[in-house]
N, C-alpha and C positions, 0 to 999 in steps of 0.2 A: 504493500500500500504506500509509505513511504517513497518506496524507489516511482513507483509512477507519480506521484504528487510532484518529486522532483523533474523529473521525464518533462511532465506536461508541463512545469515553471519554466524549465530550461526551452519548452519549443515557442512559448510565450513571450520569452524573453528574445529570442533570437527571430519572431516573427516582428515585434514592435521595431528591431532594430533592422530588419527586411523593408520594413515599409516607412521606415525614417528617413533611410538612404535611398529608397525607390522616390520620394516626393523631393529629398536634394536632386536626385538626380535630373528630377523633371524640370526643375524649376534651373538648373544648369543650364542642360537643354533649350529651355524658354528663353531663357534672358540673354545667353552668350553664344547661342547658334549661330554663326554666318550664315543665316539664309532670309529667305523671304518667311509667310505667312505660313504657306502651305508647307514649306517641304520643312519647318519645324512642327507644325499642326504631326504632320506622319511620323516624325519622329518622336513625336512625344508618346502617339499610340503605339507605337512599336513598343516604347520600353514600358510604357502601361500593361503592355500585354505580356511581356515577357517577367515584368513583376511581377503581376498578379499570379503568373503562372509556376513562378517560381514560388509563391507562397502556399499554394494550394497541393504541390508535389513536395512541399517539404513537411507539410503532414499528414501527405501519404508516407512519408518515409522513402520518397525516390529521389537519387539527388543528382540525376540530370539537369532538370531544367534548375535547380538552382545551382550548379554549376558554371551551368553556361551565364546564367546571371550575374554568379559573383565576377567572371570573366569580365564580363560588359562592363560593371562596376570599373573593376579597376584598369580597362583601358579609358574609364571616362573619367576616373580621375590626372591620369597620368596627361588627359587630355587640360584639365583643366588646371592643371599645374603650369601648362606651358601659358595659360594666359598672363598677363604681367602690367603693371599701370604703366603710365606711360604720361611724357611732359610736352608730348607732339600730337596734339588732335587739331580740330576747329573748335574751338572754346566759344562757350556765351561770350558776349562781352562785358560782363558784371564780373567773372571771374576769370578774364583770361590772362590776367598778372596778379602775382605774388608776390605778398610783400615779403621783403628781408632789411635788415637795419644792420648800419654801424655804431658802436657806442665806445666814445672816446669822454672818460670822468663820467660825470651827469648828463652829458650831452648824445643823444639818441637821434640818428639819421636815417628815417627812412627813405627807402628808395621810389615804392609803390604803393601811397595813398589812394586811394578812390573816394571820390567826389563827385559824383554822379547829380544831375540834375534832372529829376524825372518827372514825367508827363503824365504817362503810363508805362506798362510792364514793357510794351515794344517801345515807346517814346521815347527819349532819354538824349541830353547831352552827358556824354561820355569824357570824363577825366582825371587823368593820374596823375598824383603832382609829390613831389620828393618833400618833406617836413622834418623840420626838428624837433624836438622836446627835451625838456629838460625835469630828467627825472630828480632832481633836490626840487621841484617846484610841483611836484605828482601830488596831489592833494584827496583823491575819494578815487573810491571802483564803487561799480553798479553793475550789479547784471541784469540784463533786458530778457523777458521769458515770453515769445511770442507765438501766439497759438493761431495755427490753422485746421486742424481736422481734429475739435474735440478736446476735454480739457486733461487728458492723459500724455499726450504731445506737443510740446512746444517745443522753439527754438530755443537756443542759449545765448547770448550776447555776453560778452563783458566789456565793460566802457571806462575809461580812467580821466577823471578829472583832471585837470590844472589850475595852475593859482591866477593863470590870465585869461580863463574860462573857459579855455577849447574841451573839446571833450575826443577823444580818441578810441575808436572802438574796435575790437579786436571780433570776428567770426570764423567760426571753422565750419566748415561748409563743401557740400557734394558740388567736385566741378564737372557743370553741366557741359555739352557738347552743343552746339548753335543747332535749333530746335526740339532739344531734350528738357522734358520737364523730371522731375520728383516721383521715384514711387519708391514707396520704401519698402515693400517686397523684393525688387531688381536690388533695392542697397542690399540684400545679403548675399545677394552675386556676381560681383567684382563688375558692378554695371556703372558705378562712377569712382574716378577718384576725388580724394581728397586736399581743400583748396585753403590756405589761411587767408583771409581778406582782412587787412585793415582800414576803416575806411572814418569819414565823418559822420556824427550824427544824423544831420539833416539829410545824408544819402541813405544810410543803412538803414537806421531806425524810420523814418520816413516813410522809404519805398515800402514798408511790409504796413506801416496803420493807414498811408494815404493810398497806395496804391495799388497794392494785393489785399488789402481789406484784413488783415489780420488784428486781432486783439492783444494789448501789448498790459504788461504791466512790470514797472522798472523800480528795485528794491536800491538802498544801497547799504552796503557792507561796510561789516565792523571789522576795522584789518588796519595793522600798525602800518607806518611807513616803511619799515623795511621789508614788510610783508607783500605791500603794493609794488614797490619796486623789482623782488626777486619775480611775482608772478608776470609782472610787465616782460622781465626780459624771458621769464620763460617761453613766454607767447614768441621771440625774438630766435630765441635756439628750435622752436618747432618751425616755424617758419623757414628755417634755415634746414633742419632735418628734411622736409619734404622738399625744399629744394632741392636738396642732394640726390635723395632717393624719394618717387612716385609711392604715394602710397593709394589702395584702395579703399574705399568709405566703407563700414558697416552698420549699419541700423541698430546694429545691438551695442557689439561692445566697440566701436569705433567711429564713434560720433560724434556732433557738437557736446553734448554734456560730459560724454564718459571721459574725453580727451581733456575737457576741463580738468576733471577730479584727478586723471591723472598727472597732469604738471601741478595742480595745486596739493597733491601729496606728497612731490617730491620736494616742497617746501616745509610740508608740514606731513609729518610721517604717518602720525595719529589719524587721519579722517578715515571714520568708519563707512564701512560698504554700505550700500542702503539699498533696496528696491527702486526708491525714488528715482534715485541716479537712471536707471532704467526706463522706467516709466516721467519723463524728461517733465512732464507737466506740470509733476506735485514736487519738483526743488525747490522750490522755497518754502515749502514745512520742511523739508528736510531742513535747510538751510537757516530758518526759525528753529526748529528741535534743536540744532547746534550752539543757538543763542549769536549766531553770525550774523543776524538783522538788524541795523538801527533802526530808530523809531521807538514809540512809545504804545504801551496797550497790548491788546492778544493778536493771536496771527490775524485774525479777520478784520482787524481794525488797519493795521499795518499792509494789509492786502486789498481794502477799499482805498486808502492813500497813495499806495501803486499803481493804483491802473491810470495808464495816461494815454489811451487811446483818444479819449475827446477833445485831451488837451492835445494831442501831437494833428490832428483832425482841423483842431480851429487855426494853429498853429500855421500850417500849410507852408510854403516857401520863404519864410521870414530867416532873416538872417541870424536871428537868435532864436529859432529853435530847441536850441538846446536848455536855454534859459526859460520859454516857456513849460515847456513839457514837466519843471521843477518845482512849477509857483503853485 
């Protein structure tokens, strides 16, 4: 009795992990096939069909057809091994330059701002302009939590103040290909890489409340000065890392928020893993449960004073932007 309880655990086990790798495989398949509609449409049946077959002959206890399955398996990973990011496509033009900085004492050089003047999503004057800062004069971080599909997913922002008001904004972000939009199923299949944009408020923060219509709401953080500075330049060595080497985006563990958590642990060792971190939307309770929010009163109070979608909305193209979006 025993020995069969195990039997049937062991083929349960090895059926869930049949049809784990049978739905990666499809979704490989899907996202990274070189072809048209159709002749990935048939290739997906094919390995549908040689799944499912393979699952139903492996409790009969025949292990043809899932032989030839595992076969398949591993010549399509070995296929997908060979895919690879890359710093040569046709890029959107919101992300087709990456910033990188010099930093000589306090003084920080970058090379590729963005300052985008937009209209609409297609509209836009387009412009990169090279800035200094000066990090003894770094004064606040804020991170911007911008939601579009729902309140479990939002974007990440983080923005750094100065003492002569600019505001400076840091985004890690899927670099799109000219005509490619967002789906965050394809992000778990090496279907974009990854872009660091540094850009102005009035561009970044902007384009997602006036233009894509997204709901935004902007905290700011309790963090010493030399807290603010190490994560400034962290953003400065990541930028610099994907320079070097293309990375690909992941929806899970390689995205705007996770990527945050991890340069701001390597400042601070201590920060505990959370769900939240995952589920991108609910960081700022995390980020309150940490006691990492300024402001006064419970979350909800400190999260009705966060939302600046109306103000960035009345706001509109002013030059102080930045300024409004605060009062």
């Amino acid at each position: 009795m025993t020995k069969h309880i195990l039997t049937m655990a062991a083929m349960l086990i090895a059926s869930l992990v049949l049809a784990a790798l049978a739905a990666w495989g499809a979704g490989a398949l899907w996202f990274q096939l070189p072809a048209g509609d159709l002749p990935r449409k048939l290739a997906l049946l094919v390995w549908a069909a040689i799944s499912v077959a393979a699952l139903v002959f492996l409790w009969r206890r025949s292990w043809l057809a899932p032989s030839v399955w595992l076969v398949l398996l591993i010549v399509l990973m070995a296929w997908w091994s060979t895919i690879q990011p890359s710093h040569e496509r046709l890029w959107a033009d919101d992300v087709a330059r990456m910033v990188t900085g010099k930093v000589d004492g306090s003084i920080v050089t970058l090379d590729q701002v963005r300052n985008f003047d937009w209209r609409s999503d297609t509209d836009y004057t387009g412009r990169w302009e090279p800035r200094q800062y000066d990090l003894d004069q770094l004064r606040t971080v804020d991170v911007a939590l911008s939601y579009w599909m729902g309140p479990a997913i939002a974007h990440t922002l983080v923005s750094f103040g100065f003492a002569d008001g600019r505001y400076l904004t840091f985004s890690i972000e899927i670099r799109k290909e000219r005509g490619e939009s967002f789906d965050a199923l394809a992000g778990f299949f090496k279907r974009y890489e990854t872009v660091l944009i540094a850009a102005d408020e009035r561009d970044i923060l902007r384009v997602r409340t006036n233009v894509r219509d997204e709901d935004m709401w902007l905290y700011r953080l309790k963090m010493p000065p030399e807290m603010m500075r190490s994560l400034f330049l962290a953003y400065l060595d990541e930028g610099e890392q994907l320079k070097r080497a293309p990375r690909f985006y992941n929806t899970l563990i390689g995205n705007c928020t996770t990527i945050i958590y991890q340069m701001a642990r390597r400042i601070q060792p201590g920060l505990p893993l959370d769900w939240r971190l995952l589920a991108s939307g609910y960081l700022d309770r995390y980020l309150y449960d940490l006691g990492a929010l300024q402001g006064q009163g419970d979350f909800a109070t400190l999260r009705q004073h966060a939302h600046i979608t109306a103000r960035a909305r009345a706001a509109g193209q002013a030059a102080d932007f930045s300024a409004r979006i605060r009062r």
